[in-house]
Each structure stands twice: as C-alpha cells, then as structure tokens.
C-alpha positions as CSV (number, residue, x, y, z in Angstrom):
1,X,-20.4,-2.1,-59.3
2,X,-17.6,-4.1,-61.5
3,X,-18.9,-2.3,-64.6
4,X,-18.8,0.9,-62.7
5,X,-15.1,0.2,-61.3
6,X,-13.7,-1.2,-64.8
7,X,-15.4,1.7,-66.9
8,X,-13.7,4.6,-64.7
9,X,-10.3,2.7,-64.0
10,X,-9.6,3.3,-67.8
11,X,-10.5,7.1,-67.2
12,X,-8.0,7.2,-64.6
13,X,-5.2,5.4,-66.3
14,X,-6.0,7.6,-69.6
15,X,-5.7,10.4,-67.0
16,X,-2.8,9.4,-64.5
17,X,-0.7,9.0,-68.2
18,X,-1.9,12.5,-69.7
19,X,-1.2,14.2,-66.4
20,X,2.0,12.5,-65.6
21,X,0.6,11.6,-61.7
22,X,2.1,8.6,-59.9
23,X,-1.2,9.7,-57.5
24,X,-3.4,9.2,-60.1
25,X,-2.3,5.7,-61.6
26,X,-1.9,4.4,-58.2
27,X,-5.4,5.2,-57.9
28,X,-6.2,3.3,-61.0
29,X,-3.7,0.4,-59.8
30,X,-5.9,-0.1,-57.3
31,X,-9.0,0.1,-59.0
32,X,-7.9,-2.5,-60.9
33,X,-7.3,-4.3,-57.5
34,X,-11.0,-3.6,-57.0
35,X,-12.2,-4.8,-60.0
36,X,-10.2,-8.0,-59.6
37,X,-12.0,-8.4,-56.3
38,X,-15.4,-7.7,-57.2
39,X,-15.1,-10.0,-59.8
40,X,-13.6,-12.5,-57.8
41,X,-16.3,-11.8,-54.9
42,X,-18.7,-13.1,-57.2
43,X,-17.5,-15.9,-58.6
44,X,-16.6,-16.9,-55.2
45,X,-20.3,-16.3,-54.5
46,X,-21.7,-17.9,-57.2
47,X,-19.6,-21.5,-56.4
48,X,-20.3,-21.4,-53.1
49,X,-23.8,-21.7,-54.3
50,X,-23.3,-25.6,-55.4
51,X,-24.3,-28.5,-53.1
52,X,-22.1,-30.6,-51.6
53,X,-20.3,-33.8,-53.6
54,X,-19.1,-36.9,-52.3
55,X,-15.2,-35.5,-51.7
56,X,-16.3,-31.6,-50.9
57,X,-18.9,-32.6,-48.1
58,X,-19.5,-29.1,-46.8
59,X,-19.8,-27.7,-50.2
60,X,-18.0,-24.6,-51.9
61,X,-18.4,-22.2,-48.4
62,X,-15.0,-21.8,-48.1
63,X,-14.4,-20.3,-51.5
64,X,-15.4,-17.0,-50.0
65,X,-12.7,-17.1,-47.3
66,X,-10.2,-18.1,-50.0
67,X,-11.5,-14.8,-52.7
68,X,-11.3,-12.7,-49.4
69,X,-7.6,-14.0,-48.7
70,X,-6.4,-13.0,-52.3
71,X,-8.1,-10.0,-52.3
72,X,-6.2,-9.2,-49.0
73,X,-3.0,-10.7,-50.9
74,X,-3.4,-8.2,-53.3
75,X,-3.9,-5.3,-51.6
76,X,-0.5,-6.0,-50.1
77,X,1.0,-6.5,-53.3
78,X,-0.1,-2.7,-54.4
79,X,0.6,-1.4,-51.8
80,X,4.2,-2.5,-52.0
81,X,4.1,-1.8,-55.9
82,X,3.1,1.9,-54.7
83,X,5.9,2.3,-52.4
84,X,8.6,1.6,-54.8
85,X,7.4,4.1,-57.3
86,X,6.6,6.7,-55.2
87,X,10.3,6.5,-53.8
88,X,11.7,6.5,-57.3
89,X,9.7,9.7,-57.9
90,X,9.7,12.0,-54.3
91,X,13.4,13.2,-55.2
92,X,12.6,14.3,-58.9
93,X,9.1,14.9,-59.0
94,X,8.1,15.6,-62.7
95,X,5.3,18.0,-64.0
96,X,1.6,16.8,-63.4
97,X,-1.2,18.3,-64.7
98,X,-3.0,19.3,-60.9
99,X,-6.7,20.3,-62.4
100,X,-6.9,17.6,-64.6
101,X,-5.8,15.3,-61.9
102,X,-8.1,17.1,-59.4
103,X,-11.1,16.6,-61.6
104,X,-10.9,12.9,-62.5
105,X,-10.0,12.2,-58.8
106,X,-13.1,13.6,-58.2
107,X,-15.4,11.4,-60.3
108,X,-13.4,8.2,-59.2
109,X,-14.5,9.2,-55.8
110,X,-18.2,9.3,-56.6
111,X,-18.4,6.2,-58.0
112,X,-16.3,4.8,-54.9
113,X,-19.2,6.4,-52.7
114,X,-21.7,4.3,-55.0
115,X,-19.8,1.1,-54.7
116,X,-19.3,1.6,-50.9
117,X,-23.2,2.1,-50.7
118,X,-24.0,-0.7,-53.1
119,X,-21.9,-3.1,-50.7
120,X,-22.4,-1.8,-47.6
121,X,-25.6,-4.3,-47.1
122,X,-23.8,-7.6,-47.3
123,X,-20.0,-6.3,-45.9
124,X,-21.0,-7.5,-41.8
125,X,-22.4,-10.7,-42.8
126,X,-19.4,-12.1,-45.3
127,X,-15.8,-11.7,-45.2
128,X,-16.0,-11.9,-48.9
129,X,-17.6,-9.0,-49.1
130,X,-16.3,-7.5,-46.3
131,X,-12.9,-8.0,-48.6
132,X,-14.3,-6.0,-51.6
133,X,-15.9,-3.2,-49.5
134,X,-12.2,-2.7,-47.8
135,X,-10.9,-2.6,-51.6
136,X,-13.3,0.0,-52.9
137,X,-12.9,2.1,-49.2
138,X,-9.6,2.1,-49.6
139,X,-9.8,3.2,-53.3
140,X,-12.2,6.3,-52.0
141,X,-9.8,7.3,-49.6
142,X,-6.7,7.1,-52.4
143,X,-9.1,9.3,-54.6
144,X,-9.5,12.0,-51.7
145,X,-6.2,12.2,-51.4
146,X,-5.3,12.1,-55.3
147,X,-7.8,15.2,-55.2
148,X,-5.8,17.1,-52.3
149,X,-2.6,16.2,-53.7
150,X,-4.7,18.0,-57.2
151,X,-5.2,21.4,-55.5
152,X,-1.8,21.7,-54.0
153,X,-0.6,20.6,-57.0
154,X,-3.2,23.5,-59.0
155,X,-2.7,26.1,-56.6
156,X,1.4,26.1,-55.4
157,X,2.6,24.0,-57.8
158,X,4.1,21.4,-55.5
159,X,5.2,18.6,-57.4
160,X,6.1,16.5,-54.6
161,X,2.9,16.1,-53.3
162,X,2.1,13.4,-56.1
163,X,4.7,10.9,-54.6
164,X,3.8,11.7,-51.2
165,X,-0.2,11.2,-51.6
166,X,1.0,7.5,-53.5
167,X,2.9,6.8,-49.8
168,X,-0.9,8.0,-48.2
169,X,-2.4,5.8,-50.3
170,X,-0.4,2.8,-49.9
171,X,-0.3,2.6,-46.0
172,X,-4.1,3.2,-46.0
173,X,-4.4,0.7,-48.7
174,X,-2.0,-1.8,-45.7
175,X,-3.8,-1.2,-43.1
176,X,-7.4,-1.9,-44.3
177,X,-6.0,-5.3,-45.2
178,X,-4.3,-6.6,-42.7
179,X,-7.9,-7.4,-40.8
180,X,-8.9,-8.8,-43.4
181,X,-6.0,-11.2,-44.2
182,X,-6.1,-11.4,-40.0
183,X,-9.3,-12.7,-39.7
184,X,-9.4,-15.1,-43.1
185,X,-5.8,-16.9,-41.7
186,X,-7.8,-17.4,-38.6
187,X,-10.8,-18.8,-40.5
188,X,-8.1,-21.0,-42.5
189,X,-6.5,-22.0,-39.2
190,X,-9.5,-23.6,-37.9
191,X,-9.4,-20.9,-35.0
192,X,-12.1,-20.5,-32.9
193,X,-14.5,-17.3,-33.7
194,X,-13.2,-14.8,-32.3
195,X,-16.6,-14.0,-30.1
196,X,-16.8,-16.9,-28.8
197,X,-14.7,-18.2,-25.5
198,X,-14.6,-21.8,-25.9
199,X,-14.2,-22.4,-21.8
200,X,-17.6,-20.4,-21.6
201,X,-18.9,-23.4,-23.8
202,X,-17.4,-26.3,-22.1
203,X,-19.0,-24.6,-18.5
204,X,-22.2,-24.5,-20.5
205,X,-22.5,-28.2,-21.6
206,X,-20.8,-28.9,-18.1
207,X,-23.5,-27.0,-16.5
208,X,-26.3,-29.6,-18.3
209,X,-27.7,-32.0,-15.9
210,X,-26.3,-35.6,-16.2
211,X,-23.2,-34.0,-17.9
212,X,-20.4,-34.7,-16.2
213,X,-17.6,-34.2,-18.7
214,X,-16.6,-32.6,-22.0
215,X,-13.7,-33.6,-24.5
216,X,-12.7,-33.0,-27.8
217,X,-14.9,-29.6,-27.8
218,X,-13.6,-27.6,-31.0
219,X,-15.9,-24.9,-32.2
220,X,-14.2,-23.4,-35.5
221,X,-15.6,-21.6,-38.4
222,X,-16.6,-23.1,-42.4
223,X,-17.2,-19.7,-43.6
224,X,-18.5,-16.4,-42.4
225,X,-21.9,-16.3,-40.2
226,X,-21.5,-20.6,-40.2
227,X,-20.0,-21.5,-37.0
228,X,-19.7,-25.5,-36.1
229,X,-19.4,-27.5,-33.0
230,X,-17.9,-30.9,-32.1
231,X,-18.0,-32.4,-28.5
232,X,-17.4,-35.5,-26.7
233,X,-20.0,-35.3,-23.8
234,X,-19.9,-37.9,-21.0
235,X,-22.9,-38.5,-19.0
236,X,-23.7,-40.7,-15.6
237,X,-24.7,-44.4,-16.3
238,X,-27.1,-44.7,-13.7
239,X,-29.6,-41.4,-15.3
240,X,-32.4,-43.1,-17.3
241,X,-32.3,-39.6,-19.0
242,X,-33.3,-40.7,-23.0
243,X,-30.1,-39.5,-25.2
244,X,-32.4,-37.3,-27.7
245,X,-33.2,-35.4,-24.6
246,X,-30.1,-34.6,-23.9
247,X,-28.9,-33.7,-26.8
248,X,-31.8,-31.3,-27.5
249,X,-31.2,-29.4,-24.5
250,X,-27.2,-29.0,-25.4
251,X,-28.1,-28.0,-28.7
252,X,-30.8,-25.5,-27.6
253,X,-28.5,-24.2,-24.7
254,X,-25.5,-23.7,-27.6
255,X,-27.9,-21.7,-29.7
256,X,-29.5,-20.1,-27.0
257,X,-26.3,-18.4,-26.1
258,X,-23.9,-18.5,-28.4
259,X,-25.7,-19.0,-31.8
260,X,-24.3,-22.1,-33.0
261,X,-25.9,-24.7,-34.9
262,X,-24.2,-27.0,-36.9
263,X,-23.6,-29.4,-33.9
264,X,-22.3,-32.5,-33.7
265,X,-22.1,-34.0,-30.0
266,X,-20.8,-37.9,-29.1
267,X,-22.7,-39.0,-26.2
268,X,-20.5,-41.6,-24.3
269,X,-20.8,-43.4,-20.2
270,X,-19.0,-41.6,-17.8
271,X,-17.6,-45.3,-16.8
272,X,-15.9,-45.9,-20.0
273,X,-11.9,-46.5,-19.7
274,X,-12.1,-43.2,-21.2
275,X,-13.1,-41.5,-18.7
276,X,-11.7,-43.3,-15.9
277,X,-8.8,-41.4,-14.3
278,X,-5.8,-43.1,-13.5
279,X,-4.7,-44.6,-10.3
C-alpha cells in the first residue's frame, strides 16, 4: 500500500501543477500525509516487535500509540495548510484543467479503495492502524470530491469550485482525526479504556468471597487490545482461604467479564493499620 500511495502521489502533484488545481494538490498533500503514516505505521510495527530491556520493561507497545498520535498530528497540520490556500484562492480562482483533474482524481480514488481494503483487516484491533486507515479514508473522500469539483469544473466552468472542494477536504480530513488524536491522548493519559467502568470492577473483586476491600485499583491501557490491572485487595484474617486461590478466582472473574489479563493484585489483612478506619 506505501508503494501504491507514493507512486500515485507523484501523478497527482504532476497533475494538480499541470492543471493548476488547489483540489488536486491538496489531494496529493495529503497523500503524502498517507504515505508518511503508512510508513510510519510500520516502523512503529516493526519496533514494537522487540522484547523488553532492562529500562523499557513493557517493551516497544507503545510506539504504536505514539505513530498513531503523529499521524493524527499531521492530519491537523494539512488540514490547516489546506485552509490557508484555499482562502488565498476562493476570491480569484484561476483556470484549472477540469477533465484532466477529473481523470487523475479518479485513479487516486481506486487506489484509496485498495488501500482502504488492504487495511481494513487490522484497523479495529490497533490504533496504529486505525490511524493510517483514517489517513487513506480521508484521502478517498478528498479524491471524490476533487472528481466532483472536476465535472463542475468540465461542464460550467466554475472555477471556484477548486477552492471550495480544498475547504471539503480539509474539514473531512479534521474530523477523522480528532478520534484518533482523542483516543491516543487518552491512551497517553493513562485513562481508563473507555469500555470499561472501573466501579463495575471494584463491585466485582468486592463481590469475591473473603474480599472485603479494594484500593489502589487502576486499569489503564499499554497499547491497543492490551489492557492492564493493579489492585490492592484486602481480605479477612480469620479465612484459611490459600492466597493462589484467591487470586485465581479474581483473575478468572476479571477476564471472565471484562477481558483483562495482565493483572497484578497485592493481597494484604483486612487488620492492617491500613485498613483500619479512624476513630
């Protein structure tokens, strides 16, 4: 898909600068955008690959968040850059080419289509990929308008069209990425996942017999589909209930029903100072 999106981002900036549209090197701006993610996307991919060292000791995961947070970046960034351009251009439009501008729109598109279909399989299950997908959706949309914005263009001669399909382009082009930089921050934040209500875990462990108390509970995310757990679970003294046992059932219980797995729970005596409420 990167040799795909760099091989016809040349056509369109060949095109955009023989045809004079703004439309149609926006399109290419963005492309470029998409290529910049793709590649990124794999190198973030590829790292996050590598075991853990002695200073990184969950690994490389969150390089994925981190290419999906520039990739979101930049979509901003061209969107902007689009903005500025098209505003320079609505109130003298020059001449552009609509046919020409119509037909390469038309091949961008296609290989959008083939990109979106090529990443479609991996898009629910990273935010990485998730991030390129919205870059190369985003790019498909630009290129049906760049081709509507070609027939007006062909058929009326309505110059001003250009300008206004860049505008189209760039709010689309905002919009797809403000989830995605949502949901990254979030990730970044240490926030808990967004499907799952941290007081419905607390009642869960709670809900455990011999538990009679739960602190410290944070449930945050190290990259997409790998959810973690801490917990500081107090239990009664007097239960001669073995620790591993307990433990077991907490962990099945949390996997059970909310599908986490990297757990880490402290068992401590409910008649530690700790836990001892105040007089």
């Amino acid at each position: 898909m990167l040799g795909l999106v760099v091989a016809y981002m040349v056509a369109e900036v060949i095109g955009g600068i023989l045809t004079n549209s703004l439309a149609l090197l926006a399109d290419a701006g963005h492309m470029l955008s998409d290529a910049a993610a793709l590649a990124l996307s794999l190198f973030a991919i590829w790292i996050a690959q590598r075991p853990p060292t002695a200073q990184r000791t969950y690994g490389y995961y969150r390089t994925e968040i981190l290419a999906a947070l520039v990739n979101g970046a930049t979509l901003v960034a061209i969107s902007l850059f689009i903005f500025v351009e098209a505003f320079r251009r609505i109130g003298s439009p020059p001449e552009i080419e609509g046919g020409l501008m119509m037909g390469i729109a038309v091949g961008g598109l296609l290989i959008n289509l083939a990109g979106l279909w090529i990443l479609s399989a991996g898009k629910e299950d990273s935010l990485n990929v998730r991030g390129a997908w919205l870059h190369v959706l985003t790019d498909a949309l630009g290129s049906v308008g760049v081709i509507a914005a070609g027939v007006l263009i062909w058929a009326y001669g309505w110059y001003w069209v250009d300008p206004v399909a860049s505008v189209v382009i760039g709010l689309l082009v905002l919009y797809s990425s403000w989830a995605l930089l949502k949901e990254t921050v979030a990730v970044l934040m240490e926030d808990a996942p967004a499907h799952i209500d941290v007081d419905q875990v607390r009642n869960i462990i709670i809900g455990i017999p011999d538990v009679v108390a739960v602190d410290d509970l944070h449930v945050w995310t190290i990259t997409s589909g790998m959810v973690s757990l801490s917990a500081h679970v107090a239990v009664a003294c007097e239960d001669e209930r073995p620790p591993h046992s307990l433990l077991k059932e907490i962990r099945q219980r949390l996997h059970d029903q909310f599908g986490i797995d990297h757990i880490t729970i402290q068992i401590e005596p409910a008649q530690s100072d700790k836990w001892k409420m105040p007089v």
